[in-house]
C-alpha positions as CSV (number, residue, x, y, z in Angstrom):
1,X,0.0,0.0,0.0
2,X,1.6,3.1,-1.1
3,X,2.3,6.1,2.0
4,X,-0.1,9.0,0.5
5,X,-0.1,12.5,2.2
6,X,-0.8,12.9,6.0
7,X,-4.3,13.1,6.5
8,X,-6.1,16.3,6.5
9,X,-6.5,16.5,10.2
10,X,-3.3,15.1,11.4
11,X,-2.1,17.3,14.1
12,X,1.6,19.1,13.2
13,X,4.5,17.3,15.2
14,X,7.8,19.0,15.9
15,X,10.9,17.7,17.3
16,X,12.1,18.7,20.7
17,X,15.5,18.7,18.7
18,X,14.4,20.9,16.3
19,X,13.4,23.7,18.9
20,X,15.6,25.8,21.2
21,X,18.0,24.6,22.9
22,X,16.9,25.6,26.1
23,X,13.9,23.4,26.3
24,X,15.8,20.3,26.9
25,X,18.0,21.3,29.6
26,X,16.2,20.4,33.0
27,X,16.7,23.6,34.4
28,X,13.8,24.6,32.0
29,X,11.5,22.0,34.3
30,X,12.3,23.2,37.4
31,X,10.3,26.4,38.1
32,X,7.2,24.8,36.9
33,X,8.1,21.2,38.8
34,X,8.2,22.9,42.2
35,X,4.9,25.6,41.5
36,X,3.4,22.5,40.3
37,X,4.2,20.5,44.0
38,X,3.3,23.7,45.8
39,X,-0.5,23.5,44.1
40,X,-0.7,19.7,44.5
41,X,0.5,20.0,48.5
42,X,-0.1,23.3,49.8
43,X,0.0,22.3,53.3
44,X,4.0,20.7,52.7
45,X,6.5,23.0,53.7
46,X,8.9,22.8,51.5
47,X,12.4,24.3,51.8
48,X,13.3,23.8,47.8
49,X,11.7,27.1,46.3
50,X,11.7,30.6,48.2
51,X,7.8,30.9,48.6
52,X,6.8,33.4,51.0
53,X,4.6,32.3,54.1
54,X,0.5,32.5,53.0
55,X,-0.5,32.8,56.4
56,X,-0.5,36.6,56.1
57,X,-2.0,36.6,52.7
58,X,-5.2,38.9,52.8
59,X,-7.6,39.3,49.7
60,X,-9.0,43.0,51.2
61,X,-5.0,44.5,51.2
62,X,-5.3,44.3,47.1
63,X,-8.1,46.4,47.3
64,X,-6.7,48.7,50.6
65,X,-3.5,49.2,48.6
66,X,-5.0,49.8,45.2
67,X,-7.0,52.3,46.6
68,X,-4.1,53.8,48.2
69,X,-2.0,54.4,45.4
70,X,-5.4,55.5,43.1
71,X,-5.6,58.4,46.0
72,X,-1.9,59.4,45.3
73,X,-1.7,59.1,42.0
74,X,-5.1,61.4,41.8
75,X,-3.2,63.7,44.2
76,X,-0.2,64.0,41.8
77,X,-2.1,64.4,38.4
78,X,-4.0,67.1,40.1
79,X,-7.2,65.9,40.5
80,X,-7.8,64.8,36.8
81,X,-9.4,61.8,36.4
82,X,-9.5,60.7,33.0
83,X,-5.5,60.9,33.4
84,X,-5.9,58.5,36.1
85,X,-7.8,56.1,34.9
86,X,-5.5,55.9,31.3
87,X,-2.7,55.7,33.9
88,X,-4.1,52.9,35.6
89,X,-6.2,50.6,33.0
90,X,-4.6,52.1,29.4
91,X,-1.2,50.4,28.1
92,X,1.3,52.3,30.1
93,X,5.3,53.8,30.1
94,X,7.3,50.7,29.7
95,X,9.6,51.4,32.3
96,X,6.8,51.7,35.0
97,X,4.4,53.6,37.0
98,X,6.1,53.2,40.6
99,X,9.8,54.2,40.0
100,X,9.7,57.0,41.6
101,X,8.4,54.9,45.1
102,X,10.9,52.5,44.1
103,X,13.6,55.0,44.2
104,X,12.4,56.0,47.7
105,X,12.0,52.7,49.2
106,X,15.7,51.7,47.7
107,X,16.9,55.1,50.0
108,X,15.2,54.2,52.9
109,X,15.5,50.4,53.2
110,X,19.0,50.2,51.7
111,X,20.7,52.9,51.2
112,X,21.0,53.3,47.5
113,X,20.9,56.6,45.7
114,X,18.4,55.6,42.7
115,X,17.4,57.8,40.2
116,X,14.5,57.1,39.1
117,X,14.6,57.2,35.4
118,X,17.6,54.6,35.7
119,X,14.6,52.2,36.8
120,X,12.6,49.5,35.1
121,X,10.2,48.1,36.5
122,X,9.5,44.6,35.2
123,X,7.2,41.3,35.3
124,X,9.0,39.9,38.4
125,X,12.9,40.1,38.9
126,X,13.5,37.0,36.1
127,X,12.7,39.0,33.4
128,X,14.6,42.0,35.0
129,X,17.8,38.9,34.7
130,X,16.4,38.1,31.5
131,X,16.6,42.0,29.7
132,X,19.7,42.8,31.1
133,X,21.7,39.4,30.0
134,X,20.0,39.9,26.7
135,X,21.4,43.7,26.6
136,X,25.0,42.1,27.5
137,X,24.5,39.6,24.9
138,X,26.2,40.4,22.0
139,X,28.1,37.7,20.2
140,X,28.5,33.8,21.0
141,X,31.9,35.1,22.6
142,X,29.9,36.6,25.5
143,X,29.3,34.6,28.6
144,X,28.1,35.8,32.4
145,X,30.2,34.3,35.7
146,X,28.2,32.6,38.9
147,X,28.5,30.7,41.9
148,X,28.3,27.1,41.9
149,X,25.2,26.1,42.9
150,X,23.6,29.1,42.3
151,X,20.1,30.6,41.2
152,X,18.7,27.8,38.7
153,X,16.4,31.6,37.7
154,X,20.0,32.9,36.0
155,X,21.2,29.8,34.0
156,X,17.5,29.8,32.9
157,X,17.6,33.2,31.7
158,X,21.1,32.7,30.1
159,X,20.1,29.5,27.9
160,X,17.0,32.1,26.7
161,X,19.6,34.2,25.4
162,X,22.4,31.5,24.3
163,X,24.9,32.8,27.0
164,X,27.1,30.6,28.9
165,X,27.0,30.6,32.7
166,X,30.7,29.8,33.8
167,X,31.1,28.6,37.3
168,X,32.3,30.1,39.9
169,X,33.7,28.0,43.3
170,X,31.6,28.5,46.3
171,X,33.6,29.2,49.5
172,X,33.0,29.6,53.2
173,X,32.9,33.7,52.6
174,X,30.2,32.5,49.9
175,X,32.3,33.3,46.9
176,X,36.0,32.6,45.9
177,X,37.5,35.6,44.9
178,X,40.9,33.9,43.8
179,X,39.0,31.5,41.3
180,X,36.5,34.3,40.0
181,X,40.2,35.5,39.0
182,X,40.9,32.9,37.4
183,X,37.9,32.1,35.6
184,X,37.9,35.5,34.0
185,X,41.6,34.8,32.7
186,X,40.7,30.8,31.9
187,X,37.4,32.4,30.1
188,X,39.4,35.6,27.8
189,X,42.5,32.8,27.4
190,X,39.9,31.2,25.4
191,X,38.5,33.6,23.4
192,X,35.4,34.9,25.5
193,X,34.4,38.1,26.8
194,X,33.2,37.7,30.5
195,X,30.7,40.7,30.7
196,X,29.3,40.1,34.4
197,X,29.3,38.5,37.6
198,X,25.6,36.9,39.1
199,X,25.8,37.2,42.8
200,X,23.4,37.0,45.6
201,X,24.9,38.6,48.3
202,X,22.5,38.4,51.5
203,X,21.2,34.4,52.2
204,X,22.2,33.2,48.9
205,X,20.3,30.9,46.7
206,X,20.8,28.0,47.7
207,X,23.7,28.3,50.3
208,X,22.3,30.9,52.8
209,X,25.2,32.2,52.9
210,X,26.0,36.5,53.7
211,X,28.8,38.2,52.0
212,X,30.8,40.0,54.9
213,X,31.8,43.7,54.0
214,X,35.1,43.2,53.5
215,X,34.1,40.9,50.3
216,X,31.7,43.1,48.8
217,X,34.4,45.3,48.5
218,X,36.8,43.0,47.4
219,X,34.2,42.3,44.7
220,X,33.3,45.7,43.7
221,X,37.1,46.2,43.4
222,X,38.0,43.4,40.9
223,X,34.7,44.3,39.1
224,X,36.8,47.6,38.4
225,X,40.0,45.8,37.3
226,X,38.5,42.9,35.6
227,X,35.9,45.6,33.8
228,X,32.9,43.4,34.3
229,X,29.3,44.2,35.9
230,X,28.2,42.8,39.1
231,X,24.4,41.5,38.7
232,X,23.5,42.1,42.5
233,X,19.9,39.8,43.0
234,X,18.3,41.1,46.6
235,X,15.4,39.2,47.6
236,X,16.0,38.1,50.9
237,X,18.2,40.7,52.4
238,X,15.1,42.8,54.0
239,X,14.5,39.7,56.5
240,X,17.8,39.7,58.1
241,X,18.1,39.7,61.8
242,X,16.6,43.3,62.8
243,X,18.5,43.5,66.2
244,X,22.0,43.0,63.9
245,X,22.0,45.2,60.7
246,X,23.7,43.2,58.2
247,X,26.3,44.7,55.6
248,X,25.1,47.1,53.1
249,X,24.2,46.3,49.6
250,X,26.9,46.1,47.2
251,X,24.6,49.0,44.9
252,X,25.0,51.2,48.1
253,X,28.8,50.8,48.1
254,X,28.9,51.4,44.4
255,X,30.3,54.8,43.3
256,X,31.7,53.2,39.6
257,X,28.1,52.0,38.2
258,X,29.6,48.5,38.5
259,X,26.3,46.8,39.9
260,X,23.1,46.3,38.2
261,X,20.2,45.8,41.3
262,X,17.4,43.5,40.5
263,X,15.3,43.4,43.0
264,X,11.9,41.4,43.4
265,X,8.5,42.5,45.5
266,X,7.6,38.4,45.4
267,X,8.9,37.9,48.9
268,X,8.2,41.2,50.3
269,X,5.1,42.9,48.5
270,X,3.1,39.9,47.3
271,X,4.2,37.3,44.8
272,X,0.9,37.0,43.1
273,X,1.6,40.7,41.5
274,X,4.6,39.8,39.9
275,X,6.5,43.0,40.3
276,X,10.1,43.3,40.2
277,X,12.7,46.2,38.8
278,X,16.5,46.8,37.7
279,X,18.5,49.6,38.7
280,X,20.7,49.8,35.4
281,X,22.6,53.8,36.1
282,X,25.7,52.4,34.0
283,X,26.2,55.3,30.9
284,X,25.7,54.2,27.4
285,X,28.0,56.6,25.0
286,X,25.8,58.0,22.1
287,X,22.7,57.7,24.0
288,X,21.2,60.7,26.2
289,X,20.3,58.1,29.0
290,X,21.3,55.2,31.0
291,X,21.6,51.6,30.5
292,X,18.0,51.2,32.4
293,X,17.2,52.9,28.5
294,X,18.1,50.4,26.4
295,X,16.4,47.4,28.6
296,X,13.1,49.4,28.1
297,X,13.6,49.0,24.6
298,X,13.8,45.4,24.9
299,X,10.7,44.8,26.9
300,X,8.6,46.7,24.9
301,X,9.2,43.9,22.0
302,X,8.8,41.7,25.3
303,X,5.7,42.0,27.8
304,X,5.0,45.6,26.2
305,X,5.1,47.0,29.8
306,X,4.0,45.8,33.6
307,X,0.5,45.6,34.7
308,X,-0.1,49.0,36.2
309,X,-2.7,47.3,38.3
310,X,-0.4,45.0,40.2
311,X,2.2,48.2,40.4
312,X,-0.9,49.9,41.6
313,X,-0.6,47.4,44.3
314,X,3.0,46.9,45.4
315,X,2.9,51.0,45.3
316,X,-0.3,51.3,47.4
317,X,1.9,49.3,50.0
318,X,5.1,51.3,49.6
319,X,3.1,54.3,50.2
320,X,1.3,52.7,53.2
321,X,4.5,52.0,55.2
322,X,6.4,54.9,54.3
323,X,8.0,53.1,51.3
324,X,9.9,51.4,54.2
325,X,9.5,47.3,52.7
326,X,11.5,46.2,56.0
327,X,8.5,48.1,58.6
328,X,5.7,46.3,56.1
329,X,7.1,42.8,56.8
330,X,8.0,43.2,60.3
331,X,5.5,40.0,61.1
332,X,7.0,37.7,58.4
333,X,10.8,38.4,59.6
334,X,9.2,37.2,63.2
335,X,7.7,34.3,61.6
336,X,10.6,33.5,59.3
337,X,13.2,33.7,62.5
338,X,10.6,31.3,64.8
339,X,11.0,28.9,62.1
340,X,14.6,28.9,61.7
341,X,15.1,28.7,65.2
342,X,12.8,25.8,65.0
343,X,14.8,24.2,62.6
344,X,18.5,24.6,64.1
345,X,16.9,23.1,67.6
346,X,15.7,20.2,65.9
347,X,18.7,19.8,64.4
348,X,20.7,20.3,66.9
349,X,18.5,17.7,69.1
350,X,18.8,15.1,67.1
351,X,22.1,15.1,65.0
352,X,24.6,17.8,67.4
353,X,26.7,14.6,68.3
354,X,26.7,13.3,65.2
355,X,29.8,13.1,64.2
356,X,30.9,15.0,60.4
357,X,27.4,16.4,60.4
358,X,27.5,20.6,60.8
């Protein structure tokens, strides 16, 4: 019997090797694996993905903060109404509605001089990763640095653009300084250009571990001598120990624009809104702004801009705690400590004599 043509209503079939590349690393499983877990077993408590405690969640704060901001934003547009409503439901200014309350929580929470036009504010912090690897991504020679282990959000957002992730040891400081060294000389020795540096400086991902001042500056340093950006990812550093102020932020130490700041409202605003932001100041010869610019060009072929509603509500909360993220989550850092404490105890209880176990 002779093979005719495929019938009329045969469905299309592709090849997983015929698509990108990216699809058939595992990393590209991951994210949806552990939200699809969360949704099967909400009650587990899982320690594998940073989702923040729903305990506090409350349905009426959408609308308390919504409204909040709506008042404001009628305040500054001077009453006009039509102006507010296309602010809030028409397509709106790609790089956001809130920068200006992101700028002022960035000064009063860490200590970082924002301005507020060098601000994007994007659909989470993983597409903030994902616009500014895609700006540094050039030419196949290009390739980021990280931890190992680190993030599995960054070498996600690096297969996107086709950019390497070269490993970086760990160390008990959290980073090895002496091998980042030598991975940027290893990396140019054969033929690539190193263009940044992922870190997460305050309870890494997965390590926990704090960078001590000393090796923030150590970092910001050979950032400067190597010529490479530091991508500085915060989204656990507001729920350090209140009674002992951690280090700064590497951003606040920052007087070269070596660091581009991604930071995330998941953990501390509500993950549901899917609000994040970069801080991009660096200067881009030719062009009459900053490098925060040129990723704004990028998402508007991308997500066109971010929801105004859910900035609507992540401002309405800025605004309703004096932009101060820290004062708005001073029940979750008590939470968050309880459990931890929980946790060493037990551990302590049952393995502290164990012998090689820390």
């Amino acid at each position: 019997m002779l093979n005719g043509p495929p019938a009329q209503n045969a469905l299309a079939e592709l090849e997983l090797s015929g698509l990108h590349d990216s699809l058939a690393s595992p990393v590209s499983e991951s994210m949806n694996f552990l939200n699809e877990i969360a949704h099967r077993f909400p009650d587990a408590i899982s320690l594998a993905a940073g989702r923040p405690f729903e305990g506090f969640f409350d349905l009426d704060d959408v609308h308390r903060y919504f409204d909040t901001y709506r008042r404001h934003l009628t305040t500054r547009l001077g009453g006009d109404q039509d102006a507010v409503r296309r602010t809030l439901l028409q397509y709106g200014r790609t790089k956001g509605i809130i920068h200006e309350l992101i700028a002022e929580h960035l000064r009063v929470d860490e200590g970082i001089t924002a301005d507020p036009q060098a601000l994007v504010v994007t659909v989470g912090c993983q597409e903030a990763l994902f616009l500014t690897l895609r700006a540094l991504r050039r030419s196949d020679r290009d390739a980021v640095l990280a931890v190992t282990p680190s993030y599995v959000g960054v070498h996600g957002a690096a297969s996107l653009v086709d950019m390497p992730v070269l490993p970086v040891r760990e160390s008990s400081e959290g980073i090895d300084l002496d091998d980042l060294v030598a991975q940027l000389a290893r990396a140019r020795a054969a033929g690539l250009n190193p263009r940044a540096c992922y870190v997460i400086p305050d309870f890494a991902n997965p390590s926990g571990i704090r960078l001590s001042l000393d090796v923030r500056r150590r970092l910001l340093r050979i950032a400067a001598e190597q010529d490479i950006l530091l991508l500085e990812d915060n989204p656990y550093g507001l729920f350090g120990d209140p009674a002992a102020a951690g280090p700064p932020t590497i951003k606040s130490l920052d007087d070269a624009a070596r660091v581009v700041y991604l930071g995330s409202f998941a953990k501390t605003g509500l993950p549901g809104a899917r609000v994040g932001y970069v801080l991009a100041d660096q200067l881009v010869p030719g062009t009459d702004g900053p490098l925060a610019d040129q990723l704004a060009k990028i998402k508007s072929m991308l997500t066109v801009n971010t929801s105004p509603i859910a900035q609507a509500v992540i401002g309405g909360k800025l605004l309703a705690h004096g932009c101060s993220l820290r004062a708005a989550n001073t029940r979750e850092i008590e939470h968050y400590r309880s459990n931890l404490e929980r946790v060493l105890a037990g551990l302590e209880a049952r393995f502290g004599d164990t012998p090689g176990v820390s």
